[in-house]
N, CA, C and O atoms as CSV, one atom per row, in Angstrom:
chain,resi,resn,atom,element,x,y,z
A,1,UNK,N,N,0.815,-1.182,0.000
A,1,UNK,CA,C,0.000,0.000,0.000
A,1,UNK,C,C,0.865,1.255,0.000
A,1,UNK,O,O,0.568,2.105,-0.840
A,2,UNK,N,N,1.802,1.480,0.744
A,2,UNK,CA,C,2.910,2.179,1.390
A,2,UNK,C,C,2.066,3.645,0.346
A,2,UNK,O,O,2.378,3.804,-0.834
A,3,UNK,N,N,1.004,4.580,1.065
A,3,UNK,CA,C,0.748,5.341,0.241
A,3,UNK,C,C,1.065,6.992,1.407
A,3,UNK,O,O,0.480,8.074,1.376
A,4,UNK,N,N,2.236,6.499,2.332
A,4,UNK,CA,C,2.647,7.733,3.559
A,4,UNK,C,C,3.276,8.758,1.910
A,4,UNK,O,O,3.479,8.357,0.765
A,5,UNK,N,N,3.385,9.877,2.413
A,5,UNK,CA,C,4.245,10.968,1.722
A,5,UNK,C,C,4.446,12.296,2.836
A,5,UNK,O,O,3.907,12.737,3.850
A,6,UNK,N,N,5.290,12.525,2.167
A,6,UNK,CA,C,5.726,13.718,3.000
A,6,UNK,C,C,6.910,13.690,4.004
A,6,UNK,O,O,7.665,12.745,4.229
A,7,UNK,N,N,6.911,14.727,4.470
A,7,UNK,CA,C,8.229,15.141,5.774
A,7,UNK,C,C,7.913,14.070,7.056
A,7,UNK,O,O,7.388,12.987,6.794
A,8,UNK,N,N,8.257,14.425,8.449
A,8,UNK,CA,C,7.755,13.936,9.372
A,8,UNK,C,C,8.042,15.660,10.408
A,8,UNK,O,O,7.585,15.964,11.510
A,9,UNK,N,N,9.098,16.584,9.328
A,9,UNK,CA,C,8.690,17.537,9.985
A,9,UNK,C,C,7.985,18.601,9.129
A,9,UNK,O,O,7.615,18.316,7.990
A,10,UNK,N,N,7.815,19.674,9.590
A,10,UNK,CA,C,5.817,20.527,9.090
A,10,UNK,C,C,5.070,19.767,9.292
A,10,UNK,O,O,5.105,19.175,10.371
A,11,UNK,N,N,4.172,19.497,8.412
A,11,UNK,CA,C,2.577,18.872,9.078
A,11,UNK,C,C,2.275,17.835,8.705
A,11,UNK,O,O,1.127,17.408,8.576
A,12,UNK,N,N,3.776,17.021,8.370
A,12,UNK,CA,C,3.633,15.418,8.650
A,12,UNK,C,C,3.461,14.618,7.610
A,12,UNK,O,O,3.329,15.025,6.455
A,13,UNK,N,N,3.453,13.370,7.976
A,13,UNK,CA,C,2.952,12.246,7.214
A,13,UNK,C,C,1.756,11.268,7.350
A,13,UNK,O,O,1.706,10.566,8.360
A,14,UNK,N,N,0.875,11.181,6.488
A,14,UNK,CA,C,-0.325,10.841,6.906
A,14,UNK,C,C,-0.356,9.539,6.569
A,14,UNK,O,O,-0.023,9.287,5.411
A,15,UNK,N,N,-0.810,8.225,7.590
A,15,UNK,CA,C,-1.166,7.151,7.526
A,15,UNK,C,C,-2.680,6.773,7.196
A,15,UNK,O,O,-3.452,7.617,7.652
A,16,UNK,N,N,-3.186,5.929,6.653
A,16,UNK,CA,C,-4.238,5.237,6.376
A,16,UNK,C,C,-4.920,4.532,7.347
A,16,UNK,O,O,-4.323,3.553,7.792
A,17,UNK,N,N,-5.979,4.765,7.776
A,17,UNK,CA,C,-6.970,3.760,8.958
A,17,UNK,C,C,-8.164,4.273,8.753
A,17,UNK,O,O,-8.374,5.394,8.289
A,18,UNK,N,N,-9.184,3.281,9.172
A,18,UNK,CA,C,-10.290,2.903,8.874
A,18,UNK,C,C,-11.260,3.632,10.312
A,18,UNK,O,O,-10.647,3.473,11.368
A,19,UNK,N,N,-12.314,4.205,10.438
A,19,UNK,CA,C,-12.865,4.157,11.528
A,19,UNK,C,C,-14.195,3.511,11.386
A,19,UNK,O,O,-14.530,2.600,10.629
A,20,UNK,N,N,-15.076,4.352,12.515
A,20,UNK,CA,C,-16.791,3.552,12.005
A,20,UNK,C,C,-17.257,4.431,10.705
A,20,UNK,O,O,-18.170,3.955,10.030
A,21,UNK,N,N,-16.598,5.883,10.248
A,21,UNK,CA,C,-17.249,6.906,9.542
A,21,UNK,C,C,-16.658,6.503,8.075
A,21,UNK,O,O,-17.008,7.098,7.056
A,22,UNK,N,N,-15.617,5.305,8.083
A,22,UNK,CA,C,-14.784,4.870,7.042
A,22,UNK,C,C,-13.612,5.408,6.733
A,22,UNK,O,O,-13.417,6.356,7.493
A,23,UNK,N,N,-12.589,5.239,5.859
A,23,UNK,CA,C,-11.591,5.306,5.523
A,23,UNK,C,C,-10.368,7.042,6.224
A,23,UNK,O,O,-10.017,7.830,5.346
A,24,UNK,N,N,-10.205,7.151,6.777
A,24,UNK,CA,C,-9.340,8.155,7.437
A,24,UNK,C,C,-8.267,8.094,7.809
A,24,UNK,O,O,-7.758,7.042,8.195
A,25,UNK,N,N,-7.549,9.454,7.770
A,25,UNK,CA,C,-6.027,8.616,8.130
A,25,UNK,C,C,-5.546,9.957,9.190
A,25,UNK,O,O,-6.004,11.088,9.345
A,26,UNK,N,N,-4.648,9.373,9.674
A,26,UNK,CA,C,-4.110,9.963,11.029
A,26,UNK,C,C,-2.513,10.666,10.289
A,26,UNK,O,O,-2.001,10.462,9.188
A,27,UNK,N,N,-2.030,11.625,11.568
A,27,UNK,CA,C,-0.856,12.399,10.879
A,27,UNK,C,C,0.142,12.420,11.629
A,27,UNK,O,O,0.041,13.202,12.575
A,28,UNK,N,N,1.180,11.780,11.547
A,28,UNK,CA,C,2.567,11.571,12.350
A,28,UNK,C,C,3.155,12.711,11.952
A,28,UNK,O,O,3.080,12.872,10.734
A,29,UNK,N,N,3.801,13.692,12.635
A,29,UNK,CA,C,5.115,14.989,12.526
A,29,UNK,C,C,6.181,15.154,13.700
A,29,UNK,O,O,5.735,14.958,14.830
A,30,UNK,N,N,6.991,15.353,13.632
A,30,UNK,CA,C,8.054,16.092,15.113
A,30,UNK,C,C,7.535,17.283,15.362
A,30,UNK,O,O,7.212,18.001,14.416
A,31,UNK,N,N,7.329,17.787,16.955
A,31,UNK,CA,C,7.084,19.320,16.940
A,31,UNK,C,C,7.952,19.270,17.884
A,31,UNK,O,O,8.076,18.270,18.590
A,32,UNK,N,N,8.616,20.261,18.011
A,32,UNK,CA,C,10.029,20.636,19.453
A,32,UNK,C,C,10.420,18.782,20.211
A,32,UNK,O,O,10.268,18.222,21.297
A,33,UNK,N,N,10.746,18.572,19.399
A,33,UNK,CA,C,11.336,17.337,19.592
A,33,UNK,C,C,10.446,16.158,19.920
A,33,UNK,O,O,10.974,15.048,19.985
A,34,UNK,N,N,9.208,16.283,20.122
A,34,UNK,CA,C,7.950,15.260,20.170
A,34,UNK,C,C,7.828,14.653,19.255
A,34,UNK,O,O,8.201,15.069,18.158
A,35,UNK,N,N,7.203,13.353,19.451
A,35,UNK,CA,C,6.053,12.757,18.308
A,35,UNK,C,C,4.478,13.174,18.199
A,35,UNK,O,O,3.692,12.841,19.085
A,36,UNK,N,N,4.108,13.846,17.174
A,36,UNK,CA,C,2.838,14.223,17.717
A,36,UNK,C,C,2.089,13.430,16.622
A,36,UNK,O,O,2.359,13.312,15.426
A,37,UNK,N,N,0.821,12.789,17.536
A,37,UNK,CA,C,0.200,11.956,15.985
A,37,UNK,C,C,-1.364,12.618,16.504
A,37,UNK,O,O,-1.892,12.734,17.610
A,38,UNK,N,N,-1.724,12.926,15.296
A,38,UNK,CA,C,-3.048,13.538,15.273
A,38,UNK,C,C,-3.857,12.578,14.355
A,38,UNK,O,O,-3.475,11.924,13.385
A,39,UNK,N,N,-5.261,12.691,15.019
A,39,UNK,CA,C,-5.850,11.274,14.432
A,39,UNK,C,C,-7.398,12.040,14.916
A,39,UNK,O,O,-7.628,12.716,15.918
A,40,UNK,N,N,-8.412,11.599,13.673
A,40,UNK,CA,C,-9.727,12.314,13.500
A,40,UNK,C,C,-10.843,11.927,14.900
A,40,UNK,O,O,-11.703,12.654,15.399
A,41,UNK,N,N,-10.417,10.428,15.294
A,41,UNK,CA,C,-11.316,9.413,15.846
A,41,UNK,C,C,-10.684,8.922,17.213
A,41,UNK,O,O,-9.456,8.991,17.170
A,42,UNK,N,N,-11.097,8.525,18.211
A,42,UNK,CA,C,-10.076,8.282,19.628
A,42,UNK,C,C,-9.966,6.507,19.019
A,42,UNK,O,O,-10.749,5.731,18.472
A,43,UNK,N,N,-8.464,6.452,19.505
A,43,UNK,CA,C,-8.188,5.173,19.339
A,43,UNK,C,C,-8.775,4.087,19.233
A,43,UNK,O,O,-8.449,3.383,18.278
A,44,UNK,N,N,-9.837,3.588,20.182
A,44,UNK,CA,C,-10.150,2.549,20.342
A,44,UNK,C,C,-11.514,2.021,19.158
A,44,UNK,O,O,-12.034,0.935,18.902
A,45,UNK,N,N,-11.666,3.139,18.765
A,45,UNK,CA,C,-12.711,2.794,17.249
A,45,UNK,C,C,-12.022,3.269,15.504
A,45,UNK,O,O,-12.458,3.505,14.377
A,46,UNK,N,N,-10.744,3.201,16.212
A,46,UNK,CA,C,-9.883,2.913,14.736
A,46,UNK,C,C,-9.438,1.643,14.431
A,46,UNK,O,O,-8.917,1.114,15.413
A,47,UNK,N,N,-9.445,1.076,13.619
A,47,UNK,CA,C,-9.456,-0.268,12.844
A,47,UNK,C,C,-8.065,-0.360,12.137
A,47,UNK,O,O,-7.850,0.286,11.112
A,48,UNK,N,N,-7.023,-1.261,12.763
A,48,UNK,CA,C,-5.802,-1.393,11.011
A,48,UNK,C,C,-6.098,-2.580,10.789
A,48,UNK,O,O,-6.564,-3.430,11.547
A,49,UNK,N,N,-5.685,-2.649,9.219
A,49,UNK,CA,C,-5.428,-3.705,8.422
A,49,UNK,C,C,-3.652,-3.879,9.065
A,49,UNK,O,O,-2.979,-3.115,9.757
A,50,UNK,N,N,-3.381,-5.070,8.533
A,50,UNK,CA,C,-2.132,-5.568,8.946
A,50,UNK,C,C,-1.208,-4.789,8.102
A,50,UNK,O,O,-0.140,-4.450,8.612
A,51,UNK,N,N,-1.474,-4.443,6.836
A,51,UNK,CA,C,-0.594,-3.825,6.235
A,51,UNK,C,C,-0.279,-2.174,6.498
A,51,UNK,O,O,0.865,-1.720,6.470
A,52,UNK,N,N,-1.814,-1.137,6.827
A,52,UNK,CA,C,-1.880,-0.242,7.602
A,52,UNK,C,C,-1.049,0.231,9.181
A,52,UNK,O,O,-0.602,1.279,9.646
A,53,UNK,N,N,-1.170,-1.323,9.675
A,53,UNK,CA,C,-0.264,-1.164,10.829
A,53,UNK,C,C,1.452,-1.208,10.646
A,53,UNK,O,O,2.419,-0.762,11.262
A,54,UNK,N,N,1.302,-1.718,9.879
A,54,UNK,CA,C,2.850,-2.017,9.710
A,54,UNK,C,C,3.183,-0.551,8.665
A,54,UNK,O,O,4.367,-0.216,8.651
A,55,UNK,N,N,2.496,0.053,8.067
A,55,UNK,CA,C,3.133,1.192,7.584
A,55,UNK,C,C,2.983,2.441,8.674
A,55,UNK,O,O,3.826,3.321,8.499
A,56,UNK,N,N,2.213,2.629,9.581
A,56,UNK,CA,C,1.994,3.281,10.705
A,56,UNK,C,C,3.550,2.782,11.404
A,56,UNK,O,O,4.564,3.453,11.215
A,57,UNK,N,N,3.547,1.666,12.125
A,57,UNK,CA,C,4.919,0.946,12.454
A,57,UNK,C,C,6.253,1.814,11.679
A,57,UNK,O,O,7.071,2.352,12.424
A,58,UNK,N,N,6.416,1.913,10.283
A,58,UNK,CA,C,7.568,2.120,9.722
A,58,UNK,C,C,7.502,3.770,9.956
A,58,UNK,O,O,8.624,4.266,10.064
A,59,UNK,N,N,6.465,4.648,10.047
A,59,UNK,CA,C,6.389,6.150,10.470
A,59,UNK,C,C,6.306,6.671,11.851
A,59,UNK,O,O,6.275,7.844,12.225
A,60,UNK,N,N,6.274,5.514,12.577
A,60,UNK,CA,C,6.654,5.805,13.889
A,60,UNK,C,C,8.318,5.724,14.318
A,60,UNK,O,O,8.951,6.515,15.017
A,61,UNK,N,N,8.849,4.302,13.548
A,61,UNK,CA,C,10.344,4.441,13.386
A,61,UNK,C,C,11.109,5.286,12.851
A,61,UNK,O,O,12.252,5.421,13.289
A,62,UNK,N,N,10.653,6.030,11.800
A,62,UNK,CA,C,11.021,6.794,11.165
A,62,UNK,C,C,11.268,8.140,12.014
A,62,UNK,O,O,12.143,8.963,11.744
A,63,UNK,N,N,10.517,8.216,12.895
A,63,UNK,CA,C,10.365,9.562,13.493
A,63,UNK,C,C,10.943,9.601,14.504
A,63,UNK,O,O,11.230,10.676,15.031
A,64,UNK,N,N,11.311,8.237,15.114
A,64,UNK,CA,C,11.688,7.633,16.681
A,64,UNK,C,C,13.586,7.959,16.207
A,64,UNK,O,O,14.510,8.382,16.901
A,65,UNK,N,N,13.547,7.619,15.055
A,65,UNK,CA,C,15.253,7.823,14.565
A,65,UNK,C,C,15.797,9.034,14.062
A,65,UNK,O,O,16.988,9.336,13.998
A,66,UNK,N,N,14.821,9.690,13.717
A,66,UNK,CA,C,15.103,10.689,13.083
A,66,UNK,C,C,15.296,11.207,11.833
A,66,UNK,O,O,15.873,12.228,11.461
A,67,UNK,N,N,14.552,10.087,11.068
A,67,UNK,CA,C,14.585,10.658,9.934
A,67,UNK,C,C,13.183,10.815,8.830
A,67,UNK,O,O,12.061,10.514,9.236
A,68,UNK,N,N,13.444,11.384,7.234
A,68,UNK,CA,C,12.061,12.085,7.395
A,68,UNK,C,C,11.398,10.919,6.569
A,68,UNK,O,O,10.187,10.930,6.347
């Protein structure tokens, strides 16, 4: 799927997930040295596919290391 683009710094990189309202995606960026992930829906009624998670997974590493 791998359909992330963008920085991880400005206003991020947006992942793919599913809620009850359908298809939405959440936004990983650095702000003053944070991870900030902004997401439309509270966690527990967001849905990944295995492949969704694992590209969420690779933009969390990405950001955890430092790079964009």
């Amino acid at each position: 799927m791998t359909t992330r683009s963008g920085s991880l710094d400005g206003p991020g990189v947006k992942v793919p997930c599913d809620s009850e309202g359908g298809v939405v995606s959440l936004r990983v960026s650095r702000v003053d040295g944070q991870i900030r992930i902004t997401t439309p829906t509270i966690w527990n009624r967001t849905t990944w596919t295995v492949e969704q998670a694992c590209e969420l997974r690779d933009v969390l590493d990405a950001a955890l290391r430092g790079r964009a």
